[in-house]
C-alpha positions in Angstrom: 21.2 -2.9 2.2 22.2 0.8 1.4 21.5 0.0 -2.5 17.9 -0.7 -0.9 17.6 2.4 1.0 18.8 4.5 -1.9 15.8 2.9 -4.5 13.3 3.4 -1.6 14.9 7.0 -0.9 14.8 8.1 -4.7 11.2 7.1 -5.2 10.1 8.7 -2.0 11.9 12.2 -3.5 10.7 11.8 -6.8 7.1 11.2 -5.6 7.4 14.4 -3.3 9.0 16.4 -5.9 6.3 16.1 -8.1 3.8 16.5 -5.3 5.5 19.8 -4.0 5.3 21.2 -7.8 1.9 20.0 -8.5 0.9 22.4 -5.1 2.9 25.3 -6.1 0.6 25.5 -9.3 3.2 25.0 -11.9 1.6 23.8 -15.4 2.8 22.5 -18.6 0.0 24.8 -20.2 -2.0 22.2 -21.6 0.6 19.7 -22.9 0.2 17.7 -19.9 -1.6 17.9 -16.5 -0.9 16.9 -13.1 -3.5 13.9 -13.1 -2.0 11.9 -15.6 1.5 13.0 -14.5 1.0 11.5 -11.0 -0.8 8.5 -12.2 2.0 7.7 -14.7 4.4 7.6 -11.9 2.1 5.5 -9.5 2.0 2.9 -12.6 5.8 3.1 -12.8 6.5 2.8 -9.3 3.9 -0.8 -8.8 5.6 -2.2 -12.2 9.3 -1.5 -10.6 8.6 -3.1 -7.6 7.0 -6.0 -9.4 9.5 -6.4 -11.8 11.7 -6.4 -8.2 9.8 -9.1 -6.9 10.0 -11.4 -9.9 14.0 -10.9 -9.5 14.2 -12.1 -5.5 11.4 -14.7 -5.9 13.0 -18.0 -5.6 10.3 -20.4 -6.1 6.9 -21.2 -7.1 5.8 -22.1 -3.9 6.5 -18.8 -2.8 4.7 -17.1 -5.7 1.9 -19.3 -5.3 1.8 -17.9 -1.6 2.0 -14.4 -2.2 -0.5 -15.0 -5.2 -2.9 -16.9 -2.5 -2.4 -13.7 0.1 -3.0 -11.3 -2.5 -6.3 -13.0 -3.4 -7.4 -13.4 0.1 -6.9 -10.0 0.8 -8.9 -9.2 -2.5 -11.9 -11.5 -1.2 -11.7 -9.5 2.3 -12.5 -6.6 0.6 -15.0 -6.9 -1.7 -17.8 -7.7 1.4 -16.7 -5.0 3.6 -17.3 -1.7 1.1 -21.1 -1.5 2.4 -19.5 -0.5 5.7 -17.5 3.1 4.7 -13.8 2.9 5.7 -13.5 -0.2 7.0 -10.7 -2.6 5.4 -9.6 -5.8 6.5 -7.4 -6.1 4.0 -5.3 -4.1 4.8 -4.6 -5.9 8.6 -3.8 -9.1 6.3 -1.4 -7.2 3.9 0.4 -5.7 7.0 0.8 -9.2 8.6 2.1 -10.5 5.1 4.8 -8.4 5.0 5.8 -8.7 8.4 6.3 -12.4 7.9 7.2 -12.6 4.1 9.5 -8.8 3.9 9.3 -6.1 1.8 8.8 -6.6 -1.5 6.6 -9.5 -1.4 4.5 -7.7 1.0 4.1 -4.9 -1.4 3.1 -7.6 -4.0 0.4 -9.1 -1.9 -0.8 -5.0 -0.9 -0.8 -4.2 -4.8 -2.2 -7.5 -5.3 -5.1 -6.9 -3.7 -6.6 -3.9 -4.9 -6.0 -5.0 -8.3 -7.8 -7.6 -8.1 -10.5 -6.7 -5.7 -11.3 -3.4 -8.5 -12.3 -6.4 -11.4 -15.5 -6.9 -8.9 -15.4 -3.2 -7.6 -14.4 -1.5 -10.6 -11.0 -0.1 -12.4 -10.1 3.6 -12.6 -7.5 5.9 -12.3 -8.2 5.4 -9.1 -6.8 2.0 -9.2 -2.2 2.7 -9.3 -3.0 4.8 -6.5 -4.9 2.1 -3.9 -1.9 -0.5 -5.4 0.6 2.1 -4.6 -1.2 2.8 -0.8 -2.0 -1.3 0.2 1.3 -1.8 -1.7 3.4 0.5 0.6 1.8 -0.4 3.7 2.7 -4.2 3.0 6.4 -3.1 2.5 6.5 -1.3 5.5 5.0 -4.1 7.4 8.4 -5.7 5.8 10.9 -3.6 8.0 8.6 -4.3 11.2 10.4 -7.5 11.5 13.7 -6.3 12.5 11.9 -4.3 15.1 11.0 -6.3 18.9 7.4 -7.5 17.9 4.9 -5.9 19.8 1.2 -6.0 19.7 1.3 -2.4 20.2 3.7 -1.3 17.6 1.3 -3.8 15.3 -1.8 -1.9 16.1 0.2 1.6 15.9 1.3 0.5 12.3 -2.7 -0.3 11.2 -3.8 3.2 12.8 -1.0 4.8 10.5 -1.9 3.7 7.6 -5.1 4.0 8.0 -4.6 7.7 7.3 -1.9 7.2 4.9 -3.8 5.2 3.0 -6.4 8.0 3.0 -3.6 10.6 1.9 -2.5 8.5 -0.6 -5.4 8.0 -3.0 -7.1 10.7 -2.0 -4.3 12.4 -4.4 -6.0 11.2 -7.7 -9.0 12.4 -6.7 -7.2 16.3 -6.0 -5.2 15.7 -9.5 -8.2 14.8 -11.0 -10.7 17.5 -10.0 -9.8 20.2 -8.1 -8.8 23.0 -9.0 -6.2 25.1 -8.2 -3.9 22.7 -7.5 -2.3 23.9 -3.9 -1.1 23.2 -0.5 -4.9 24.9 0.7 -7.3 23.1 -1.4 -5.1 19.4 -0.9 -6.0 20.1 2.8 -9.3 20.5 2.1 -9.4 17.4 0.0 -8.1 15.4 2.9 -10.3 17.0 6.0 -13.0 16.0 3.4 -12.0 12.3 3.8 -10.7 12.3 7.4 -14.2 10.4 8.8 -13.3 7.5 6.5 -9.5 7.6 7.2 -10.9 7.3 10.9 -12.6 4.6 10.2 -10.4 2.9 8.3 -7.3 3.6 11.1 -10.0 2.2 13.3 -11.2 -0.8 11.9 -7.2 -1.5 11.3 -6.8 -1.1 14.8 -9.2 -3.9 15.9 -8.8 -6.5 13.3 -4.6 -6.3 14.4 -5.4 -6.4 18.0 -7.9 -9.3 17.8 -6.5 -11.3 14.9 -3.0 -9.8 14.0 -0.7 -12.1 16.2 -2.6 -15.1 15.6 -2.4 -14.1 12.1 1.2 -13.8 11.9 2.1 -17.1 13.5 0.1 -18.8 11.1 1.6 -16.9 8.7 5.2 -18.0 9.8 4.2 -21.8 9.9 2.9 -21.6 6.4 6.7 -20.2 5.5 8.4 -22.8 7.3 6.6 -25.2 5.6 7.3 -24.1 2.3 10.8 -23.3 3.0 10.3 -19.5 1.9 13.1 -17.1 2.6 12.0 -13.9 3.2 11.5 -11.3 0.5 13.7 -8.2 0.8 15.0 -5.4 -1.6 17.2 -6.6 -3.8 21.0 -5.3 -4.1 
């Protein structure tokens, strides 16, 4: 357990180290910029914690499952980006993790927008959604040693509805904007708030209306393929 805090701890540092440099203006005069900096580490970050799934995994069924969730998730999408912000995916990648843990929950989160983007399109865009969905299902994960609680459920969906937003809306300030700082990030993100409203929103109702149904069925499907749940590996 405190080997798992420590990996989760150092990537959260590393991650706001490089954020806290990016918005002081700091450049590598040319060599390298910010944008592809930031989405190196996204891409490092999904492959570790896939390559930290694979390792607790302990049998196809399981994979199978989390494969199954991801694509679900993926298919939930895909209909919904007509209506701005809204996401049910996200309410099923948040009940996933509560049921399955951590790590798997992160799988079926990154999961899903990697597979949604083949019908919505890839882009640099696409480490960052996997990072986002991915870290929502992981902490969905540590929900379960919590007193379950409609309320904290629909608390958790508002949440990420915003960090969601804060989260991807990073490659865009990378990306494009210029000067990189503290000032114009906030701008950036008051630019997306309406959509991180909506998103926190929609969130809101599909866990209220289908979250603890959801997650009992969820649970059944793990009993019946004997699946342990997933957790951070020592």
């Amino acid at each position: 357990m405190k080997k798992n805090l420590i990996f989760l701890a150092s990537i959260t540092a590393v991650s706001t180290a490089v954020f806290l440099i990016t918005s002081s203006g700091f450049s590598f005069s040319g060599f390298l910029n910010w944008g592809i900096i930031s989405a190196m580490l996204a891409v490092f970050i999904c492959v570790t914690l896939f390559f930290k799934f694979e390792s607790a995994a302990t049998n196809s069924k399981e994979i199978t499952l989390i494969a199954m969730l991801g694509t679900l998730a993926a298919v939930l999408r895909v209909p919904f980006t007509a209506i701005p912000g809204i996401q049910p995916c996200t309410y099923l990648i948040i009940c996933a993790g509560y049921v399955l843990g951590p790590i798997a929950g992160f799988t079926v989160g990154a999961t899903t927008a990697l597979v949604s983007n083949f019908f919505l399109g890839q882009g640099p865009w696409t480490p960052y959604q996997m990072i986002a969905w991915g870290f929502a299902g992981l902490s969905a994960g540590f929900l379960a040693r919590l007193h379950f609680n409609r309320i904290l459920l629909i608390a958790t969906g508002i949440l990420w509805g915003y960090l969601y937003g804060l989260i991807t809306n990073l490659w865009f300030w990378t990306a494009f904007v210029y000067p990189l700082t503290i000032k114009t990030f906030l701008v950036t993100e008051l630019n997306s708030i309406w959509f991180d409203s909506l998103h926190a929103l929609g969130n809101a109702v599909f866990l209220g209306i289908l979250g603890t149904r959801t997650i009992v069925l969820l649970e059944r499907f793990k009993r019946r393929f004997s699946i342990k749940t997933v957790q951070l590996s020592n």
